[in-house]
N, C-alpha and C positions, 0 to 999 in steps of 0.2 A: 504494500500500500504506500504510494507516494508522500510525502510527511509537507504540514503546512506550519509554517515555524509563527509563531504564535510570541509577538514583543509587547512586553505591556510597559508600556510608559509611566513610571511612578510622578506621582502629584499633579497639577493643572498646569497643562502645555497650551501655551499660545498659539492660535489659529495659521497667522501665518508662517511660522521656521518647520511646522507639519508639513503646509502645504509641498514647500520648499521638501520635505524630505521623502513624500511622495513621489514628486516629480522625477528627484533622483533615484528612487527605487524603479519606477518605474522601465527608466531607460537605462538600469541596471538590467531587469529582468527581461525588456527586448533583444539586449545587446547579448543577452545566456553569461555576463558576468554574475547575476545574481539565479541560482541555478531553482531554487525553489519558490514558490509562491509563499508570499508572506502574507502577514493582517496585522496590522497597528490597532492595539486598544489603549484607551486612553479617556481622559476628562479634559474637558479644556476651560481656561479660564471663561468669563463672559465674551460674546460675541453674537453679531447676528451676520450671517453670509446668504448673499444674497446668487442665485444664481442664472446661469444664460437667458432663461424664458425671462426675464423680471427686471424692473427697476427699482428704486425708492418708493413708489407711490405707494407702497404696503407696508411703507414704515411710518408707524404712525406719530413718533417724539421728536421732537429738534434735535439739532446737534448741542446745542448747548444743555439739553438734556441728558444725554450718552455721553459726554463730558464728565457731568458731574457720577454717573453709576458707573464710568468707567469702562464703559462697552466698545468694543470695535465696531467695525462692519468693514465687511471683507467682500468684493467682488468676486466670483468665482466661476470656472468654466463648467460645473457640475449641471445634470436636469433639475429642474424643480425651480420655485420660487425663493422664498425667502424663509428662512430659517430659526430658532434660537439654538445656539452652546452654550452648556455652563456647567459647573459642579454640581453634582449629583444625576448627568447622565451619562450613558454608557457610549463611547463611540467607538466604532470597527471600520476600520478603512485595509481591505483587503487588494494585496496587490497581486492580481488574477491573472493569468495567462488562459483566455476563454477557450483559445484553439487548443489545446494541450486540455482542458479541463471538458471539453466538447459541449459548451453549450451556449443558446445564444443570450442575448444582451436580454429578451422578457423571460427566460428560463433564471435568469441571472439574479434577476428583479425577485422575482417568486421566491428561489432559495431566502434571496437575504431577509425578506418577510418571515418564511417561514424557521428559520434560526429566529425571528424576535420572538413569534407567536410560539413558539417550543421553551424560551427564556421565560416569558412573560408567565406560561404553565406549570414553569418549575418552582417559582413563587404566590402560586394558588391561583394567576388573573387567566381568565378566559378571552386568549382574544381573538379577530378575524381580520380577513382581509375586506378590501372594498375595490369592486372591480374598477372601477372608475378611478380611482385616485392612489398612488402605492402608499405603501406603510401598514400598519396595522392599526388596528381599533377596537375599541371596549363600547360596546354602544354603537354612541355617535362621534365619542372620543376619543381624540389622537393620543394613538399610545407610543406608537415610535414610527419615524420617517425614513425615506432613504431617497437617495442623491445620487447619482452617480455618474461618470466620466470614463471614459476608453479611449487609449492611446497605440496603435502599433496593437490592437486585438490584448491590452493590458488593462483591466480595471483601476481604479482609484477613486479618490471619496468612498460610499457608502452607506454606514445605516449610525441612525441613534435614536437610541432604546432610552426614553424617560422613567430612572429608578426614584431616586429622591429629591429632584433636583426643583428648585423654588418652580410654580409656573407663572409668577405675577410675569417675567418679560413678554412671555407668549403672548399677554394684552396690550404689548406695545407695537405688537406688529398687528399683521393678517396673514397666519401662517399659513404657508405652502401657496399663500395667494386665492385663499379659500375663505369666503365671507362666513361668517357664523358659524365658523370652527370653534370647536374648545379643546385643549391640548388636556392630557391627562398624564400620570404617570404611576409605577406601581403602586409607591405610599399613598396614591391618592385611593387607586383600586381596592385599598383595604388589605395590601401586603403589609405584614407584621417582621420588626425587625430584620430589616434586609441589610447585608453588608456587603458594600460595593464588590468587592474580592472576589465573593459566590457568585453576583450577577456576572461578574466580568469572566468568572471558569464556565458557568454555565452556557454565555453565550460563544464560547470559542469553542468548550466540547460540540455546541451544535453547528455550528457551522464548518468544523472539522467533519464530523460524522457527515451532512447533507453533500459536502462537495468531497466526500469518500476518500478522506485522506484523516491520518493519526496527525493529529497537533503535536508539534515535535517536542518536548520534554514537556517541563513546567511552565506555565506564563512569566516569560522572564522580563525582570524590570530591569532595563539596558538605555545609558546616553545617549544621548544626540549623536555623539563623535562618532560611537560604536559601530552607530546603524548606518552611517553616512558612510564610514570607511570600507563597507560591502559592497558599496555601488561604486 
């Protein structure tokens, strides 16, 4: 079984030097310098990324508001609208070789759904998909989103899975660019002491298992330098 090496980034990482270290993985893993398909999980400090389909108009606060909370916003080449990051949700950014893994960009979509809605089950929340729009849902509420970008038949961006993480920003935007959305997250679902740890093994066990590969050891908590020196 091919192995998917599994980095987990300890503490809140800033949106953009990620970005920047995807990009480099990526055209690490075109180039067959980087020989296996990796996944970044991580938290990231606040920020809202906005992406290709979208402008500002679904940002609903001044700049001199995100000033004062400290927020970024990051333009990005990812699908989807507009977004929130922050502490207390889970993010996985898998860098895929689709042709080697045989499948296409809506097969792709699906998995990384159904690793949330598998996550989301391990902590008691029932969730689903909605044909119309990606991500999954509790309800009518957004439980986790996904994003995503291909390069050279390489994924990048991804999914984020809302465990504890405040939802007041979500009212500062219009997520996903969806009128009369309400975002939701585990703790809201009525999950009982969750620790980031568990969500973050859970969701790599499943998305190792879905795309049929062993997650190569433990979730290792590894530098910037480290992972940047592979590519």
């Amino acid at each position: 079984m091919p192995s998917l090496k599994i980095v987990e980034l300890e503490g809140l990482q800033d949106y953009v030097p990620i970005l920047h270290m995807q990009h480099r993985l990526v055209a690490a893993r075109h180039a067959g310098s980087l020989e296996s398909d990796v996944a970044l999980i991580l938290e990231h400090t606040p920020v809202f990324t906005i992406g290709r389909n979208a402008g500002r108009e679904h940002l609903k606060v001044s700049e001199d508001f995100l000033r004062e909370k400290e927020i970024q916003v990051v333009r990005v080449k990812r699908g989807g609208d507009i977004t929130y990051h922050g502490p207390g949700q889970v993010v996985a950014y898998p860098i895929l070789d689709l042709r080697a893994s045989r499948l296409s960009v809506p097969d792709y979509v699906r998995l990384l759904e159904e690793t949330m809605i598998r996550t989301a089950a391990d902590f008691g929340v029932k969730a689903r998909r909605d044909s119309r729009n990606p991500g999954i849902w509790v309800g009518d509420r957004k439980l986790g989103s996904i994003g995503i970008a291909v390069r050279h038949g390489i994924t990048y961006h991804g999914l984020a899975l809302n465990a504890t993480l405040s939802l007041e920003p979500f009212t500062w935007i219009t997520p996903c660019g969806l009128t009369g959305v309400a975002m939701t997250s585990l703790k809201a679902e009525g999950a009982r002491g969750i620790d980031m740890s568990a969500v973050r093994k859970s969701l790599s066990d499943h998305l190792g298992a879905l795309l049929h590969m062993e997650p190569k050891g433990d979730i290792l908590p590894m530098p910037h330098e480290e992972i940047a020196n592979q590519s």
